[in-house]
C-alpha positions in Angstrom: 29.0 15.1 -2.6 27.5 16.9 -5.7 23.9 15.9 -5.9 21.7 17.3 -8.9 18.2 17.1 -9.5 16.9 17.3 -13.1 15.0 20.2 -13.8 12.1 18.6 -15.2 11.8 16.0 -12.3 8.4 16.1 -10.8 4.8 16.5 -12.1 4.1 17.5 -15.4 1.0 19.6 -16.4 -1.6 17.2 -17.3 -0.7 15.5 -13.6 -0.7 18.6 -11.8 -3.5 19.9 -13.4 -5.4 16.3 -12.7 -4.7 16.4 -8.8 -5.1 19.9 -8.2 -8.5 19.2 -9.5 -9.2 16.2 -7.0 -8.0 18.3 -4.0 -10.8 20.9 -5.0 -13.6 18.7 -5.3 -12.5 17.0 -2.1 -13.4 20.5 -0.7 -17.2 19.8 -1.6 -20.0 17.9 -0.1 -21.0 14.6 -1.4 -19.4 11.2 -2.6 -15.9 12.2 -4.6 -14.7 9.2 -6.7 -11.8 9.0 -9.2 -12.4 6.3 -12.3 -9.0 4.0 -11.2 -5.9 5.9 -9.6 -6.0 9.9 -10.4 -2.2 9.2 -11.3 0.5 6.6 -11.0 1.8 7.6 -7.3 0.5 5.2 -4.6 1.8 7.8 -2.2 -0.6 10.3 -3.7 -3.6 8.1 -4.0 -2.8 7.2 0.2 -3.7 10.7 1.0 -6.6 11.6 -1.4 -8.4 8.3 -0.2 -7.6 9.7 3.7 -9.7 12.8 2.5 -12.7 10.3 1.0 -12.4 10.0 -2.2 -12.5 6.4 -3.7 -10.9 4.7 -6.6 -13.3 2.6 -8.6 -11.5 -0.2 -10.9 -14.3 -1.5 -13.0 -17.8 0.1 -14.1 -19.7 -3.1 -12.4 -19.0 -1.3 -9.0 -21.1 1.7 -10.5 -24.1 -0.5 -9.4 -23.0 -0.6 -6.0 -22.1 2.9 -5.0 -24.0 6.0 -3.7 -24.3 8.3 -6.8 -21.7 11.7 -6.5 -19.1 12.9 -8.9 -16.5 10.7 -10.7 -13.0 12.2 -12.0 -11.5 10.8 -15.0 -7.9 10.7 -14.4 -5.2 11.9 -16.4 -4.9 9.0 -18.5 -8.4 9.5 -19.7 -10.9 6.5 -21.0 -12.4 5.1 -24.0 -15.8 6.9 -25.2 -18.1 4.2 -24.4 -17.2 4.1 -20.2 -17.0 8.1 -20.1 -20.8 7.6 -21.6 -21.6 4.6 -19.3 -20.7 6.2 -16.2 -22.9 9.5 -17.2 -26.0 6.7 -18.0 -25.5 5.5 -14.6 -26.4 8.6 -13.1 -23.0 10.4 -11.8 -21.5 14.1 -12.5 -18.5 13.3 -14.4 -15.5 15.8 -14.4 -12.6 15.2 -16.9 -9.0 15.6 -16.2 -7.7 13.6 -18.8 -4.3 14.8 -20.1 -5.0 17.9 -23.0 -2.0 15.8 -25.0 -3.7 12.5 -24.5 -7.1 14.2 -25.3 -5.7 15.4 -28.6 -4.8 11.6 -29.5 -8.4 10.6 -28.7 -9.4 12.9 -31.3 -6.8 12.1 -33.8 -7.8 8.1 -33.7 -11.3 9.0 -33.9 -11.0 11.1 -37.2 -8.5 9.0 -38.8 -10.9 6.0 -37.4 -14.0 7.4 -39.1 -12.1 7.8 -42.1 -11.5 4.3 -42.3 -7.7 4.3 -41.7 -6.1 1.3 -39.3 -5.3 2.8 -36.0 -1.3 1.9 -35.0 -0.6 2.9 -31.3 2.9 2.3 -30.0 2.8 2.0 -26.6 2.1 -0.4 -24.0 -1.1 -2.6 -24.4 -2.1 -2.5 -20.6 -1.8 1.1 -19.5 -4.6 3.2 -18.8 -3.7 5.6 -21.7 -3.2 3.0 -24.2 -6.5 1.5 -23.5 -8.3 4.9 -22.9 -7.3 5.9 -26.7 -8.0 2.0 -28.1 -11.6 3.3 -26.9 -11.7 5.9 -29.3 -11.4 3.9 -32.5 -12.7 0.7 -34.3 -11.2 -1.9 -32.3 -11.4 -4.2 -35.4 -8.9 -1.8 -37.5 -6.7 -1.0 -34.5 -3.3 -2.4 -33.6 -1.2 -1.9 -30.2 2.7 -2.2 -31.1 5.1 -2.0 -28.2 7.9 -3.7 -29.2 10.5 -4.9 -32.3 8.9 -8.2 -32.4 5.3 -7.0 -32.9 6.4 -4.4 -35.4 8.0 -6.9 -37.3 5.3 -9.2 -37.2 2.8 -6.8 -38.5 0.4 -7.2 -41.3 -2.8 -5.8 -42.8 -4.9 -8.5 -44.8 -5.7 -5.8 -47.1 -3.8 -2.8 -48.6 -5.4 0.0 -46.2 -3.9 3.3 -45.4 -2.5 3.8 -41.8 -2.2 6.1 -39.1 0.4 6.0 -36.3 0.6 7.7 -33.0 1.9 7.0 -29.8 1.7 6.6 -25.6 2.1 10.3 -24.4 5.2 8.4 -22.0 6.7 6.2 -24.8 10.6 6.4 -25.2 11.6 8.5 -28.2 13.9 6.6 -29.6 12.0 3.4 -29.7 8.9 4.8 -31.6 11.5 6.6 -34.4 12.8 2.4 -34.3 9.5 0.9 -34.3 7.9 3.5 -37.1 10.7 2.9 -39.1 10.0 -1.0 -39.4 6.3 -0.3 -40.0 7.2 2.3 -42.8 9.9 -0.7 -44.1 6.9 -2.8 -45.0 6.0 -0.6 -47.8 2.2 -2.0 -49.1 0.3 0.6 -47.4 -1.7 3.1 -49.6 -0.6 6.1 -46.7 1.2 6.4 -43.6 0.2 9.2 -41.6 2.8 9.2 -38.6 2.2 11.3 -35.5 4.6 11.9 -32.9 2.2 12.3 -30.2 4.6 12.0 -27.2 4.3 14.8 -25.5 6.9 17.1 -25.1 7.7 17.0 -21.5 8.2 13.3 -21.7 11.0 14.1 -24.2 12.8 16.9 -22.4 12.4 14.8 -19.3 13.9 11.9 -21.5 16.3 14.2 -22.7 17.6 15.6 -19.7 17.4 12.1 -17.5 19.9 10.3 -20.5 22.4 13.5 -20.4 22.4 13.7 -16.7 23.1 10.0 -16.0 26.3 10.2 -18.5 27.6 12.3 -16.2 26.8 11.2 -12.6 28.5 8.1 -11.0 25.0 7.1 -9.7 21.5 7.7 -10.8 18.6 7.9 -8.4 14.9 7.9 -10.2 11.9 8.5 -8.2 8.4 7.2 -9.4 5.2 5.1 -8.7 6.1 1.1 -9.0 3.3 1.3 -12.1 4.4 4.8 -13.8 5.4 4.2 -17.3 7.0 7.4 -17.7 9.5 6.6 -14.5 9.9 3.0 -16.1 11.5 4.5 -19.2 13.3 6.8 -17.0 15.1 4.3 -15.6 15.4 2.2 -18.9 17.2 5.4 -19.9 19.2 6.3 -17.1 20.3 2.5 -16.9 21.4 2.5 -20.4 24.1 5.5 -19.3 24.9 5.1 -15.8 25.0 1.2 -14.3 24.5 2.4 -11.1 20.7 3.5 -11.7 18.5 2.4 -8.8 14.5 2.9 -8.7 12.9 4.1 -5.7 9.3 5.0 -5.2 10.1 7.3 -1.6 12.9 7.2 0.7 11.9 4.1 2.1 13.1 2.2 -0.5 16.8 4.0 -0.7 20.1 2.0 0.5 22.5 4.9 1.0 25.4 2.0 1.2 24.9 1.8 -2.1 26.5 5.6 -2.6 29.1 5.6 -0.4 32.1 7.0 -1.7 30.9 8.3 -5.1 31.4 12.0 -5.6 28.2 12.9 -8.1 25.0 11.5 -7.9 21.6 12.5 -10.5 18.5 12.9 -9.5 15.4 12.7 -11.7 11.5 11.7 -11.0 8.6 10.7 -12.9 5.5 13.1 -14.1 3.2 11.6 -11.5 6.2 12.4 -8.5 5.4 15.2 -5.8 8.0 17.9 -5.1 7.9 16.8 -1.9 9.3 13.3 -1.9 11.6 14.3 -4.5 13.3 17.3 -2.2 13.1 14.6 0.8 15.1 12.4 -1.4 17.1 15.1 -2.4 18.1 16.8 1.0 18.8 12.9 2.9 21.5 12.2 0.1 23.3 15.3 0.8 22.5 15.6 4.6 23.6 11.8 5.1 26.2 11.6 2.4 
């Protein structure tokens, strides 16, 4: 069996750069937490909490733990809980994303200059809500789909500024930015591609591998959006796509007696798993 693994499968650099910095601190004396999961990998977040450090989901439970450092993970937050958790006495150390960082400071100039805020992306990620945090929530709109786009409408004539989810699918947001734009009664549309461009070349190389594999394997956290559209891609050029979070979750029956078989993997994906994943396909098949 041919097996090949996408080139850009695995962490990206805001991820790596986000764990690498956990592993340090877990290095150090004292109480290590990370503000909700460091990244999307359960299998990652298993192993940091074996070494002590705690997720916290909500700044209520601020009140209730022993005061230490707190990492922002890579999908960053709004400004107002960055500043809530420094008020309640903890060393906060930021690893947001440096491409979702740029966003928050796009939204928050564009905000202050009294533009509406569009965001295409996904209302309930982390990211989404960490850059809604960063602008006038009462000029800010989350679009993640046709319908919304098509249902969008300003009750005055306001000028506008689009960006988008670092992980978005590139197609979509050309599709969705193209209805907004269609409307026409804006004074300005300011449009900025802000997914990043890993998530594209992963895209990219995920859509042209799948055309030519009889199977597609993607490997990814059961939350990651990035490993969501990957499959949303992959599935779109190769019906026999199948999402698996390790090699747990893999039914080699389902291969048997195909010839070529893709391999890609979300941002927030160890080497590891994916070389496990990689080596029992060729070992066993």
């Amino acid at each position: 069996m041919n097996v090949t693994v996408a080139k850009s499968a695995g962490f990206c650099f805001g991820v790596k750069r986000a764990v690498e910095l956990v592993y340090e601190q877990t290095a150090k004396e004292g109480p290590l937490y990370t503000y909700g999961p460091i990244i999307h990998n359960e299998e990652v977040v298993k192993d940091l909490e074996k070494r002590g450090v705690r997720v916290i989901e909500s700044l209520e439970q601020l009140e209730e733990l022993e005061k230490g450092r707190v990492i922002i993970r890579s999908h960053g937050v709004g400004k107002a809980v960055q500043e809530q958790i420094e008020a309640a006495g903890f060393e906060v150390l930021d690893a947001t994303c440096p491409f979702v960082k740029k966003i928050h400071r796009i939204v928050a100039e564009h905000s202050a200059a009294g533009e509406h805020i569009i965001i295409i992306g996904n209302p309930t990620h982390p990211e989404v809500e960490g850059i809604c945090g960063w602008c006038d929530p009462d000029h800010t709109t989350v679009i993640e789909s046709v319908y919304d786009a098509e249902n969008f409408a300003l009750p005055e004539k306001k000028s506008v500024c689009i960006v988008s989810q670092t992980t978005y699918n590139n197609n979509k947001f050309k599709n969705l930015v193209e209805i907004i734009e269609n409307k026409g009664y804006y004074i300005s549309v300011c449009i900025l591609n802000t997914i990043c461009n890993a998530t594209e070349e992963r895209q990219t190389e995920a859509r042209s591998l799948a055309r030519k594999s009889q199977a597609m394997i993607v490997v990814g956290g059961s939350h990651s959006s990035n490993t969501q559209k990957l499959f949303e891609i992959c599935k779109d050029e190769c019906k026999n796509t199948y999402y698996i979070q390790t090699l747990e979750d893999l039914d080699l029956t389902e291969l048997r007696g195909l010839d070529n078989v893709g391999i890609t993997a979300g941002a927030s994906t160890p080497n590891n798993i994916i070389e496990e994943v990689q080596k029992y396909v060729r070992d066993e098949l």
